[in-house]
VODRENDREN-409370 format. One record per residue (C-alpha): residue in three letters; x, y, z. Coordinates in steps of 0.1 Angstrom, whole numbers, plus 5000, padded with zeros to 4 digits. Layout:
BEGIN
AlaXYZ...
***
This chain:
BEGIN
Unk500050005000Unk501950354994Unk499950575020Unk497150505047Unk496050895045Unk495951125022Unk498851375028Unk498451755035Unk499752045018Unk502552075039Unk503651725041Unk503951765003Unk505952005001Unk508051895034Unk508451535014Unk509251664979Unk511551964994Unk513451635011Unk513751444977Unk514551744962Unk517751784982Unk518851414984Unk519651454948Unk520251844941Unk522951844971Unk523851524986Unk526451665006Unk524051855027Unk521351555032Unk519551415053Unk518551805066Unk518251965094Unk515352155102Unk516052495096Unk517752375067Unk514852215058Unk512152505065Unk514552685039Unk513652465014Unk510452405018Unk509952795017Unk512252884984Unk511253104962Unk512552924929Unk511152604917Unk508352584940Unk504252614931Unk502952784952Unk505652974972Unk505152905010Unk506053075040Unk506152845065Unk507452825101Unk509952565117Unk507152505142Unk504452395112Unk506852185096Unk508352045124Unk504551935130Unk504351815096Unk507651585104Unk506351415132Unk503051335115Unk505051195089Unk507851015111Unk504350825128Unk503750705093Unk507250555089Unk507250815057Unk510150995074Unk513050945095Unk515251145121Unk518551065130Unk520151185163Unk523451385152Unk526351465176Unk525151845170Unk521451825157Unk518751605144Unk518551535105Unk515551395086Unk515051175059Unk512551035034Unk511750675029Unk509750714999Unk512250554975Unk511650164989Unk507850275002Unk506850394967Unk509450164944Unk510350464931Unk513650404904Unk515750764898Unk513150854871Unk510150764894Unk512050994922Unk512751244901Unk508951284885Unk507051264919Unk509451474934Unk508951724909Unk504651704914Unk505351764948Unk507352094952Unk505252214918Unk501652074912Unk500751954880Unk502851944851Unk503251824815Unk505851564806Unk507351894788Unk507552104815Unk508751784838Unk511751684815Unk512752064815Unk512352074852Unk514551784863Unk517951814851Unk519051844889Unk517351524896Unk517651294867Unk518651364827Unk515551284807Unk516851224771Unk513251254756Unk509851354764Unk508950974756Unk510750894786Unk509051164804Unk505950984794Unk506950634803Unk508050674837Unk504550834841Unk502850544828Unk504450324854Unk503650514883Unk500150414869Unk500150054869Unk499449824904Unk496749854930Unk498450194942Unk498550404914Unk501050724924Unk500050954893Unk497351054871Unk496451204841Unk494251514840Unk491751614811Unk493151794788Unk491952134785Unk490952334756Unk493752494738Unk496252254756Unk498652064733Unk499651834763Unk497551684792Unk498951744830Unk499851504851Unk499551534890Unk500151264924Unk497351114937Unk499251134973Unk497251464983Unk494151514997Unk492251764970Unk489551654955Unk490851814920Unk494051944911Unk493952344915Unk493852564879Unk497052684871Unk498353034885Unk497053344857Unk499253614853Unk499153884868Unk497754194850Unk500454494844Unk500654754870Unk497955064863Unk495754864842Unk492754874871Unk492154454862Unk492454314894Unk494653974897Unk492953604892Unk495653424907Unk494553054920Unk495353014953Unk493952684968Unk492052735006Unk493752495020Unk496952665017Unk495752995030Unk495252765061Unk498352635069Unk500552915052Unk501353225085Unk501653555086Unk505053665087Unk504953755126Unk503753415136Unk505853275114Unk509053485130Unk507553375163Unk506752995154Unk510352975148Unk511653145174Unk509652935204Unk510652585180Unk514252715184Unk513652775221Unk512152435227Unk515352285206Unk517652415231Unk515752355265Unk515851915247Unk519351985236Unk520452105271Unk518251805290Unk520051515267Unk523051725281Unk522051715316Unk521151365315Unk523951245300Unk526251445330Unk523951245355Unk524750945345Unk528451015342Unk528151115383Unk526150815392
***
């Protein structure tokens, strides 16, 4: 089975901002969380752009450690976090690279996906695009789908089936030019006005997760000098 639930919004983009990074800068991975909150709230490559604080995802991690869909590891200096999507999903580099790539951006063409993933895996061909897509179709579990294709679209989308919206959101409009009185049609979906903070919670999410990361780091401490006394 590849999930029991439906993910949220910001388990998406926590998971696919952790793919992401296994790939684009090994060196780095597993993250850390602040490390990890940067990435999940970049600016570049990401649909929509988040703002979100270390407190929400360090909520999102924990609902997604319970589900054995992530993993922390205890550092010398700081807790790290990785996926385990590649054995839960039987995902190959070309499966990684494609659901990764749904996650951090929504739905996409196989053009814009083979354009989008030269970090994460060097599709020669659209066709191959296309064929990794088709086997994240196949099995009980299905990981993809294809959406209708839309009037004056020369290629369909394709989205995950991992999240929990009933239909994959319209894509963003542009903006109209400054002084021209239209006013913007931007989608936004609700459910990411509802998880995405105002900058000052956000400032002060992070600042009481940062608090409560020192008072743990300075119990393990006082624990561990305990036992040395004993």
């Amino acid at each position: 089975m590849a999930l029991t639930r439906k993910l949220d919004l910001v388990e998406e983009r926590v998971l696919g901002a952790l793919m992401e990074k296994e790939r684009a800068t090994p060196d780095q991975y597993p993250l850390t969380l602040n490390a990890l909150v940067s990435a999940c709230n970049q600016k570049s490559n990401r649909e929509p752009v988040m703002e979100l604080g270390s407190g929400v995802v360090w909520d999102a991690l924990e609902r997604l450690r319970r589900d054995v869909l992530v993993w922390r590891s205890e550092g010398a200096r700081t807790d790290r976090f990785e996926h385990r999507l590649t054995s839960r999903w039987k995902l190959d580099r070309q499966g990684q690279a494609v659901m990764t790539l749904l996650l951090l951006r929504g739905p996409q063409t196989p053009g814009e996906l083979r354009s989008r993933s030269g970090r994460l895996h060097d599709f020669g061909a659209v066709g191959e695009v296309e064929a990794t897509l088709e086997r994240l179709t196949e099995g009980p579990d299905p990981l993809v789908e294809e959406l209708p294709r839309q009037p004056g679209q020369r290629e369909s989308r394709w989205r995950h089936v991992m999240g929990d919206e009933e239909a994959a959101p319209e894509p963003p409009v542009a903006a109209p030019a400054p002084g021209s009185g239209a006013p913007s049609t931007r989608a936004e979906p609700d459910r990411l006005r509802a998880v995405a903070e105002p900058a000052g919670e956000q400032a002060l999410d992070s600042r009481i997760a940062e608090l409560e990361e020192t008072v743990r780091r300075l119990e393990e401490r006082l624990s561990r000098l305990e036992a040395d006394l004993l």
